[in-house]
Z-matrix of the N, CA and C atoms (Angstrom, degrees):
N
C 1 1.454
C 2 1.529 1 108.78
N 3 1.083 2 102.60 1 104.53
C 4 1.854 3 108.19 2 162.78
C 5 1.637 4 131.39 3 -41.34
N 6 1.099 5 115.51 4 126.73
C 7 1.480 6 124.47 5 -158.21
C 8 1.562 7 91.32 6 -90.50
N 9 1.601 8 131.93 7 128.90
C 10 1.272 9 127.73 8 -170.86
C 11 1.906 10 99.13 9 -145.69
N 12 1.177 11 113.03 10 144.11
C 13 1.194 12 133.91 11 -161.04
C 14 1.684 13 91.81 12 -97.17
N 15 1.296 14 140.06 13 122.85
C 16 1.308 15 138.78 14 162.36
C 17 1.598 16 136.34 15 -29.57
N 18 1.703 17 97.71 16 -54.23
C 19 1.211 18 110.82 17 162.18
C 20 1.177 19 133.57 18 -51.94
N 21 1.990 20 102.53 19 -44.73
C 22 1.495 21 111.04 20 -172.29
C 23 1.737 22 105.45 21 -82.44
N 24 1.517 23 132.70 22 -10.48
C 25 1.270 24 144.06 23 147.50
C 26 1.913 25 113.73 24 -47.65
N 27 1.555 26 97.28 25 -39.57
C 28 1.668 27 94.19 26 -170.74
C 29 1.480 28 88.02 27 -86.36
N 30 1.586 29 126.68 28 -56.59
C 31 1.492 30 111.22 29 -173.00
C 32 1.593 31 121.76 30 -50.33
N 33 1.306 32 126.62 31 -2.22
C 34 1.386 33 120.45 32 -174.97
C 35 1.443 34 96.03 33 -109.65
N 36 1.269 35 123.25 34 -30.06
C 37 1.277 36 115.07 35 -176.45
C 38 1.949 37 113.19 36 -66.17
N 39 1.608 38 108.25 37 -32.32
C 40 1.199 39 121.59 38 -169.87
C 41 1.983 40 97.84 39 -62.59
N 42 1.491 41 114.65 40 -19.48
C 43 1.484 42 108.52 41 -156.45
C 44 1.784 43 100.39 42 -99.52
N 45 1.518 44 103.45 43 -3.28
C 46 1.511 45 105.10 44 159.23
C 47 1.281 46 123.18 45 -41.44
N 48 1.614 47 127.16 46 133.21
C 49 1.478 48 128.85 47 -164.14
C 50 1.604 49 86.98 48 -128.58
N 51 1.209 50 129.39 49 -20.54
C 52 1.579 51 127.44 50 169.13
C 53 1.443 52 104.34 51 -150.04
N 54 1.723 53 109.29 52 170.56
C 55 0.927 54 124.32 53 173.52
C 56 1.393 55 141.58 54 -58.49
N 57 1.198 56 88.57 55 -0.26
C 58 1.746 57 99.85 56 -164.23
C 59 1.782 58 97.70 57 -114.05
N 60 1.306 59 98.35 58 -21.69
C 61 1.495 60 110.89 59 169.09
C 62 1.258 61 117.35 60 -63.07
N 63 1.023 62 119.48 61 -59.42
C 64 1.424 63 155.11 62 171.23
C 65 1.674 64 83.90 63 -48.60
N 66 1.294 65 140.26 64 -72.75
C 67 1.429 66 120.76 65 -160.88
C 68 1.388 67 82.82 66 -79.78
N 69 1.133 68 171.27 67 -46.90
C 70 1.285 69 143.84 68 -124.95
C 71 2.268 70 102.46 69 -96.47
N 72 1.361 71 93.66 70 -26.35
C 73 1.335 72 102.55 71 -177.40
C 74 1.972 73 102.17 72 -66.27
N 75 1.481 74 101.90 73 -39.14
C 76 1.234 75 92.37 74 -165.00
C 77 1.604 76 110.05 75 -88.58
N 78 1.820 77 110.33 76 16.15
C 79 1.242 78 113.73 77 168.56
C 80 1.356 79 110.26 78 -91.62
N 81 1.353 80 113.94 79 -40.89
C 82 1.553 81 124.94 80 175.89
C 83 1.240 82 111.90 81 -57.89
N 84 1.692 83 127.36 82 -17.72
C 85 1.231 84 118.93 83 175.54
C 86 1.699 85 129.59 84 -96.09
N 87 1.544 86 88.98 85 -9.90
C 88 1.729 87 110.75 86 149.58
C 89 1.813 88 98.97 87 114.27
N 90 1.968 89 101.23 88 6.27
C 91 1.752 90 103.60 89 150.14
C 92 0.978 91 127.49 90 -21.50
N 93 1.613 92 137.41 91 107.62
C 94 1.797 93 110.06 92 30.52
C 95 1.445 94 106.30 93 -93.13
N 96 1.815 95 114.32 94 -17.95
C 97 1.339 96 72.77 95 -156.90
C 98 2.174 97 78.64 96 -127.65
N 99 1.663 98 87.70 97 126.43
C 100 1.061 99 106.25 98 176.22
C 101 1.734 100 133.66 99 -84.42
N 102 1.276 101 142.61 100 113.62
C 103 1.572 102 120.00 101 147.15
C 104 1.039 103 140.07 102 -55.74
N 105 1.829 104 144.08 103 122.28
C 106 0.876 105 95.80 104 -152.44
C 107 1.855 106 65.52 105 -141.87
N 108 1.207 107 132.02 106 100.96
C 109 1.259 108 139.61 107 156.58
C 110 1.812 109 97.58 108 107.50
N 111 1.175 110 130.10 109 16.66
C 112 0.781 111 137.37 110 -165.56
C 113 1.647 112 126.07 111 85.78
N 114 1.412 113 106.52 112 14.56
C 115 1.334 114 115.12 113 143.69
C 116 1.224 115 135.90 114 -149.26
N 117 1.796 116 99.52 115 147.58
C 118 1.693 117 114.62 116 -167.30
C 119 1.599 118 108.03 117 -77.44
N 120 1.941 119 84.67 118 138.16
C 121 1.515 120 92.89 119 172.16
C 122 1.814 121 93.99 120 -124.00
N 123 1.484 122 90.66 121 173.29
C 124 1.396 123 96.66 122 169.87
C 125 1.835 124 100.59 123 -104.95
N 126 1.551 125 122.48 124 140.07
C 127 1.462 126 110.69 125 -161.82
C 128 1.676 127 95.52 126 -98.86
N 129 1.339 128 124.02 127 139.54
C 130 1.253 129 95.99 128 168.51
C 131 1.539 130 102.34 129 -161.53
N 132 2.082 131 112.84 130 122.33
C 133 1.541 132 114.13 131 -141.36
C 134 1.764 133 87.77 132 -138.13
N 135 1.556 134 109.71 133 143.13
C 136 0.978 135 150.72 134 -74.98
C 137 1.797 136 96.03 135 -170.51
N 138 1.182 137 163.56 136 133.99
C 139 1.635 138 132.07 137 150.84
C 140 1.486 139 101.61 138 155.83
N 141 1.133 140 100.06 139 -160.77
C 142 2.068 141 119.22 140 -162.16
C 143 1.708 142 93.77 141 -144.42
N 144 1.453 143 115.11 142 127.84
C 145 1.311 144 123.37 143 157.37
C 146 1.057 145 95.17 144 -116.86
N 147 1.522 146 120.48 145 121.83
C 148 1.111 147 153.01 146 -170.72
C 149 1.485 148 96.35 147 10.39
N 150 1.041 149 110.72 148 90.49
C 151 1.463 150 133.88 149 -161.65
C 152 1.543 151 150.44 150 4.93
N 153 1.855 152 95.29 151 45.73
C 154 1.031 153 112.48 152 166.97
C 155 1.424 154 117.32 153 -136.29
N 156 1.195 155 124.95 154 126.29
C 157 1.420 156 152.31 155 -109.43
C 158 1.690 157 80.11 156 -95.58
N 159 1.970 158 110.52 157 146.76
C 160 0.952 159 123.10 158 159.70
C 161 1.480 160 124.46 159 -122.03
N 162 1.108 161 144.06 160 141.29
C 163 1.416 162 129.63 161 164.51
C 164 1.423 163 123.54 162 -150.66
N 165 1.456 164 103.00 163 -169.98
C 166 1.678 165 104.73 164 -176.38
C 167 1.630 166 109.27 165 -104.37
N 168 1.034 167 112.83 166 159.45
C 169 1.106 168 140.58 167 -170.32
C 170 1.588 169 109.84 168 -124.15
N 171 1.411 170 114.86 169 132.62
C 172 1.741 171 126.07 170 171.57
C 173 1.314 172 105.70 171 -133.80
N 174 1.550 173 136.21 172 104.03
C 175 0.907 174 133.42 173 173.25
C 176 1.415 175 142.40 174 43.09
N 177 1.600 176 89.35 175 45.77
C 178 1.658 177 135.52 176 -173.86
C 179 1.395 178 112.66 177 85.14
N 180 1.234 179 120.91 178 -5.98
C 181 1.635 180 121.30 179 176.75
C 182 1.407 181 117.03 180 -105.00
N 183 1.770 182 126.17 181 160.11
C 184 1.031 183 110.02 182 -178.22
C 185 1.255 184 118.48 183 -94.05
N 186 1.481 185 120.39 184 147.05
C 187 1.305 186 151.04 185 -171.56
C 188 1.445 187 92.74 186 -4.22
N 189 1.717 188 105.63 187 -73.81
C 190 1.684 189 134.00 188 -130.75
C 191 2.219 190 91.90 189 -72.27
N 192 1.560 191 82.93 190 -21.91
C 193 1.432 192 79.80 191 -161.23
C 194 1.606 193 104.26 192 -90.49
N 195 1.268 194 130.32 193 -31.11
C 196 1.088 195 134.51 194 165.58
C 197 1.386 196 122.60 195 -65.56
N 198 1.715 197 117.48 196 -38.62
C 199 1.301 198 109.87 197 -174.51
C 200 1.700 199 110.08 198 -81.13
N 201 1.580 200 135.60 199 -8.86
C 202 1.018 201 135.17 200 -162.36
C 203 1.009 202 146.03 201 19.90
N 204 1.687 203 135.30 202 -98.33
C 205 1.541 204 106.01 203 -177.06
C 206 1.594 205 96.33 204 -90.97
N 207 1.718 206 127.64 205 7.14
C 208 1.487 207 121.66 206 175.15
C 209 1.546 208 112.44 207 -72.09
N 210 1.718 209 125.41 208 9.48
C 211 1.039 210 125.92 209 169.69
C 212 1.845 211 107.75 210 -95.00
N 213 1.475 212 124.32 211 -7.75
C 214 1.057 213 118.49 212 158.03
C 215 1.281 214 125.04 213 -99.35
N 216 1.516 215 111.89 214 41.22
C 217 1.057 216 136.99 215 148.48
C 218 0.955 217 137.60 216 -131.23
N 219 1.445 218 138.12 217 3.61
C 220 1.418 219 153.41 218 106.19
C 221 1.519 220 132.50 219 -14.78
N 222 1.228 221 120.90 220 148.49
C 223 1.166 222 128.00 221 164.10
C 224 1.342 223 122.95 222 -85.03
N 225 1.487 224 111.97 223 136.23
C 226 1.760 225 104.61 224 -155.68
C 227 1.708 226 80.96 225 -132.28
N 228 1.468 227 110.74 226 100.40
C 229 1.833 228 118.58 227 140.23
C 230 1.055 229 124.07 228 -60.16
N 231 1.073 230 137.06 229 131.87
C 232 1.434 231 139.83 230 138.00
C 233 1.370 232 121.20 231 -88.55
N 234 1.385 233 119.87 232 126.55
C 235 0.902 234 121.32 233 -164.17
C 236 1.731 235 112.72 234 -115.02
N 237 1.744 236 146.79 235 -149.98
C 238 1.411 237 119.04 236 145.71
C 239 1.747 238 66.61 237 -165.18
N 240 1.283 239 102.41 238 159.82
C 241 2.001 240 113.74 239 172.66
C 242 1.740 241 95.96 240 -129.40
N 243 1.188 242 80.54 241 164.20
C 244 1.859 243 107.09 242 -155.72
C 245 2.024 244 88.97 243 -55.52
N 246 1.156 245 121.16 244 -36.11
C 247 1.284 246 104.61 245 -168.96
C 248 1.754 247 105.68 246 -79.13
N 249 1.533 248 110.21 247 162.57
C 250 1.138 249 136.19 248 -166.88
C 251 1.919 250 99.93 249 -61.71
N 252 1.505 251 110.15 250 133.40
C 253 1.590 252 103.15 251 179.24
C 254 1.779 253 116.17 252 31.14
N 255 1.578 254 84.85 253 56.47
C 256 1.514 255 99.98 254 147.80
C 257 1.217 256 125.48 255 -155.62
N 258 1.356 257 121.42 256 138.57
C 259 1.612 258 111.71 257 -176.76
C 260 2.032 259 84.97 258 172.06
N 261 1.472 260 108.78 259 -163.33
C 262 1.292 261 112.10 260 -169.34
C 263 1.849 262 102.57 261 168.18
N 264 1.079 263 120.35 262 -177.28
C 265 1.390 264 141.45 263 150.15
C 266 1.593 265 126.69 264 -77.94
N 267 1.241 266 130.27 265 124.19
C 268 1.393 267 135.08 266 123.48
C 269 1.426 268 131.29 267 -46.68
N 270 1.412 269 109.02 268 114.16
C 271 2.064 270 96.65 269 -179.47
C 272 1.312 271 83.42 270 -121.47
N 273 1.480 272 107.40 271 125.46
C 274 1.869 273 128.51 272 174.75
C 275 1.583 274 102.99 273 -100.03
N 276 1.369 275 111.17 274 71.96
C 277 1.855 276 109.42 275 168.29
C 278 1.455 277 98.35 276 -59.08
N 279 1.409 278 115.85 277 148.91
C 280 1.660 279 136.82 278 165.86
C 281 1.983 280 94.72 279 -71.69
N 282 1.306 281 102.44 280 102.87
C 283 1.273 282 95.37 281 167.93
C 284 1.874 283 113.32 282 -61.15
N 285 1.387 284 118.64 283 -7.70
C 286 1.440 285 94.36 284 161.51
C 287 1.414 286 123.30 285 -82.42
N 288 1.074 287 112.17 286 -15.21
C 289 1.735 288 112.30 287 150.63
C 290 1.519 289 140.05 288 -35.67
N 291 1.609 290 93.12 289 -49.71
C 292 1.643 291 104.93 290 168.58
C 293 1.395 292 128.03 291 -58.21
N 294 1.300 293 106.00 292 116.73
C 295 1.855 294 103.16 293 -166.36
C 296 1.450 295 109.43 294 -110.46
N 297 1.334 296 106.03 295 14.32
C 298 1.744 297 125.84 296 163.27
C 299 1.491 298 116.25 297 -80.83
N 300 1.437 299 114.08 298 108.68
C 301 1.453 300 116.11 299 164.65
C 302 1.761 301 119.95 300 -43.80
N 303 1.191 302 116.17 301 -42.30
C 304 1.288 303 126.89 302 -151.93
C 305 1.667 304 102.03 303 -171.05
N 306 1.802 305 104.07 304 124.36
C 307 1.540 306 95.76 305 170.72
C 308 2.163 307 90.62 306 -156.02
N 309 0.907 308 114.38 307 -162.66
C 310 1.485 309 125.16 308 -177.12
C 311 1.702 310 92.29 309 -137.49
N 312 1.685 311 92.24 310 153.15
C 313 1.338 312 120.70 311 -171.23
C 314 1.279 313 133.26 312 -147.22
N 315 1.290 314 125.83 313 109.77
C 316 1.542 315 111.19 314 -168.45
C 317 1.603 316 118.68 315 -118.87
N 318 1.129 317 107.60 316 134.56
C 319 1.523 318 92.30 317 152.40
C 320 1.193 319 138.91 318 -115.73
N 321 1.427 320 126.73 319 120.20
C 322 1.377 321 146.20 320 -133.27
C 323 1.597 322 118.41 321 -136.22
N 324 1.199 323 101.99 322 126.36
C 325 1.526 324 125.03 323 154.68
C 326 1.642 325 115.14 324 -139.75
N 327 1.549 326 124.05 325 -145.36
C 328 1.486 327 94.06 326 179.26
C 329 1.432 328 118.15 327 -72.78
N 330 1.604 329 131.33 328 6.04
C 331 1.394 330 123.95 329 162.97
C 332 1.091 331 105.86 330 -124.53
N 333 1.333 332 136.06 331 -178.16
C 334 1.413 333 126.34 332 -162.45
C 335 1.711 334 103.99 333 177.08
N 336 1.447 335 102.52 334 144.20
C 337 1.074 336 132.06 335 177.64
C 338 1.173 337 106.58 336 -84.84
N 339 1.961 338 132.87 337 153.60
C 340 1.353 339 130.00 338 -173.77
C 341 1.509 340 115.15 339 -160.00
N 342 1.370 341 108.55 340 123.67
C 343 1.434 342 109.92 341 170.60
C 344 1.188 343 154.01 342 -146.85
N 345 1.187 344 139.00 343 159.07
C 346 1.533 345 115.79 344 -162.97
C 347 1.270 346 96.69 345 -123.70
N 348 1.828 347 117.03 346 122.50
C 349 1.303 348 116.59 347 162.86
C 350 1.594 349 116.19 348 -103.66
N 351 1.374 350 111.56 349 150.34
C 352 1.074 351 124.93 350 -170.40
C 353 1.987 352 116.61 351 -143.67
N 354 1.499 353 114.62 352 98.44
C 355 1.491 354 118.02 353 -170.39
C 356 1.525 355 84.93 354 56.19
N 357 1.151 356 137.75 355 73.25
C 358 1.438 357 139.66 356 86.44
C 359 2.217 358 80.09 357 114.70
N 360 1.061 359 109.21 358 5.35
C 361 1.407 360 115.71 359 -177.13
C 362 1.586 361 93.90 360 -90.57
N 363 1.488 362 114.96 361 134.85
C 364 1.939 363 106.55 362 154.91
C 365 1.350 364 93.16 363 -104.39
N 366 1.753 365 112.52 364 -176.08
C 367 1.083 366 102.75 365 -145.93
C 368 2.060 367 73.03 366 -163.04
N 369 0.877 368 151.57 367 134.97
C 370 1.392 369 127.65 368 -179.54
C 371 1.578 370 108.79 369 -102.54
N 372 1.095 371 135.24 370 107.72
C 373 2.137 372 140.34 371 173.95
C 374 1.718 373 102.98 372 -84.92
N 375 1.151 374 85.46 373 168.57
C 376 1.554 375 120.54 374 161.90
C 377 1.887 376 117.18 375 -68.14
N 378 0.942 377 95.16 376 149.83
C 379 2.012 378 104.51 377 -170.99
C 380 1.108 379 67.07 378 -78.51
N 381 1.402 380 152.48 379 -71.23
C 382 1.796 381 122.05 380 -160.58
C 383 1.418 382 109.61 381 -24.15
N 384 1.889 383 91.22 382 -76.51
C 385 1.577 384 104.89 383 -174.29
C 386 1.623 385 115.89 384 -18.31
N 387 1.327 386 92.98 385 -79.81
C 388 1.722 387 109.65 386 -179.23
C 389 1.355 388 113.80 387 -21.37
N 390 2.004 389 118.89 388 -61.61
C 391 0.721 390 112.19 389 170.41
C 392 1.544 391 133.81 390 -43.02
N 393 1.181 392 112.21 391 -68.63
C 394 1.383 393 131.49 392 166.98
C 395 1.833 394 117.94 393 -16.26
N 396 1.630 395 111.45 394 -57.13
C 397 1.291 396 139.67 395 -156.97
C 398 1.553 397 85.76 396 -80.42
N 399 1.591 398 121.75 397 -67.72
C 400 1.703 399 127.74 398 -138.24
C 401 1.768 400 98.24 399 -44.84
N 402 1.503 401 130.35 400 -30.22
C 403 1.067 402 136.67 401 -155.74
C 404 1.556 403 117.11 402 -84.70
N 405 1.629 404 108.63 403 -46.18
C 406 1.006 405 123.76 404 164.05
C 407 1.567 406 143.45 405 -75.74
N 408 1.765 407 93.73 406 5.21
C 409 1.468 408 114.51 407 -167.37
C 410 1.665 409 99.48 408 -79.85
N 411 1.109 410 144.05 409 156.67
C 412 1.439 411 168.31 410 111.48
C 413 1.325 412 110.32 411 -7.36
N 414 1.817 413 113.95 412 99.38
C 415 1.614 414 101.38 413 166.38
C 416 1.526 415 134.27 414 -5.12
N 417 1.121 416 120.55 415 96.96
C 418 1.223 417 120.03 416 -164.84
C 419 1.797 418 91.71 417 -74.97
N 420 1.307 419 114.28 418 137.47
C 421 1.563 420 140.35 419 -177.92
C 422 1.597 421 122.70 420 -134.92
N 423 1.285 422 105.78 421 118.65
C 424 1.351 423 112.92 422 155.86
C 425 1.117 424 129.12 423 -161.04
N 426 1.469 425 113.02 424 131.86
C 427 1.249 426 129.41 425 -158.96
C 428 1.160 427 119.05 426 -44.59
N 429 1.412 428 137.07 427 148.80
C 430 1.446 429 145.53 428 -123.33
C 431 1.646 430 95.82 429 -145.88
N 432 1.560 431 112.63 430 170.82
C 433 1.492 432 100.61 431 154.99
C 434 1.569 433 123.14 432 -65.73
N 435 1.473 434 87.81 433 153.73
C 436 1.546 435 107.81 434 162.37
C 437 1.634 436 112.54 435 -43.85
N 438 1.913 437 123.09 436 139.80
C 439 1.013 438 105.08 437 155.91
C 440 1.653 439 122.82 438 -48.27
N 441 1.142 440 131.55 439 -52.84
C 442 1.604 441 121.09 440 155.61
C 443 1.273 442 138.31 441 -43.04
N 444 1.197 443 123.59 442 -45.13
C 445 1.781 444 117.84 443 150.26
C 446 1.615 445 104.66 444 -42.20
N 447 0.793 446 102.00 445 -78.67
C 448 1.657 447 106.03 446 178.02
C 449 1.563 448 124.04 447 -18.82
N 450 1.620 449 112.46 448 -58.63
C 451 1.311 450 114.48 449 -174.00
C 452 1.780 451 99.03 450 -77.72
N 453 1.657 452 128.02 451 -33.00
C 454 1.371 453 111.49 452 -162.79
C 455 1.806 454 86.38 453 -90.09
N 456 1.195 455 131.63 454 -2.73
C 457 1.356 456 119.62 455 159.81
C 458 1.293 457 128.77 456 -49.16
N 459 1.657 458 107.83 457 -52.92
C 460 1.166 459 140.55 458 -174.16
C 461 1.587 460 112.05 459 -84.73
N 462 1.243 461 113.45 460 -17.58
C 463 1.316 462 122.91 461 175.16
C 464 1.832 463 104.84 462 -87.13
N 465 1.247 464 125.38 463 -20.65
C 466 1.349 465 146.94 464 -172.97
C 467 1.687 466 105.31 465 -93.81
N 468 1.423 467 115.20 466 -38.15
C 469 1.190 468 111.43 467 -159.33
C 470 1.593 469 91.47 468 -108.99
N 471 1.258 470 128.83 469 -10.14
C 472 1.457 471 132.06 470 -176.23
C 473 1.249 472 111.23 471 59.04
């Protein structure tokens, strides 16, 4: 697993000229599931290429909706790329968070990137595959706030 610096992840993502660029960069950087100083995240992004919407996928659902309040515990980039109304978020989950053995992952607009992780390995399939897999995958889980994070969250956010 390739050791990758955050920034130098957002500066390559910014030099995307299409979408497919943009997924292919975040394959070369060893997307979804990244090291990034000696720790694994799961990557999972979010955005508008030139203003049509991209996102992630967890075992046919989207990211934001599956990972729940464990995205206010994430790291959230924002990023923007040289072309006009495009750019998006980075969400850096602590892959020790993930309490899923094995699930599939995509990232999707009308073409799409696809994958199956398994013990913390991805593995990259076919949009068949994906299809095939998203159904049979294992509640995808990861740990959330604390009931106490939670209440001084909510005590913070009123």
């Amino acid at each position: 697993m390739k050791l990758v610096k955050v920034e130098g992840l957002v500066s390559s993502l910014r030099n995307a000229e299409t979408i497919e660029e943009l997924f292919s960069i975040l394959k070369k950087k060893g997307a979804p599931v990244i090291d990034f100083e000696g720790m694994k995240k799961l990557i999972i992004i979010e955005g508008d290429f030139e203003g049509k919407q991209f996102y992630t996928e967890i075992n046919g659902m989207k990211a934001n909706l599956v990972l729940g309040d464990a995205m206010l515990n994430s790291a959230n980039v924002p990023f923007k790329c040289k072309k006009p109304f495009t750019g998006g978020n980075l969400i850096l989950v602590d892959f020790d968070n993930v309490e899923s053995e094995e699930f599939v992952l995509a990232y999707k607009n009308e073409t799409g990137v696809y994958f199956h992780v398994k013990n913390g390995e991805p593995r990259e399939i076919s949009r068949e595959e994906y299809e095939e897999l998203k159904d049979k995958m294992p509640e995808f889980k990861v740990k959330g706030l604390s009931e106490e994070e939670a209440e001084s969250m909510g005590a913070f956010f009123g």
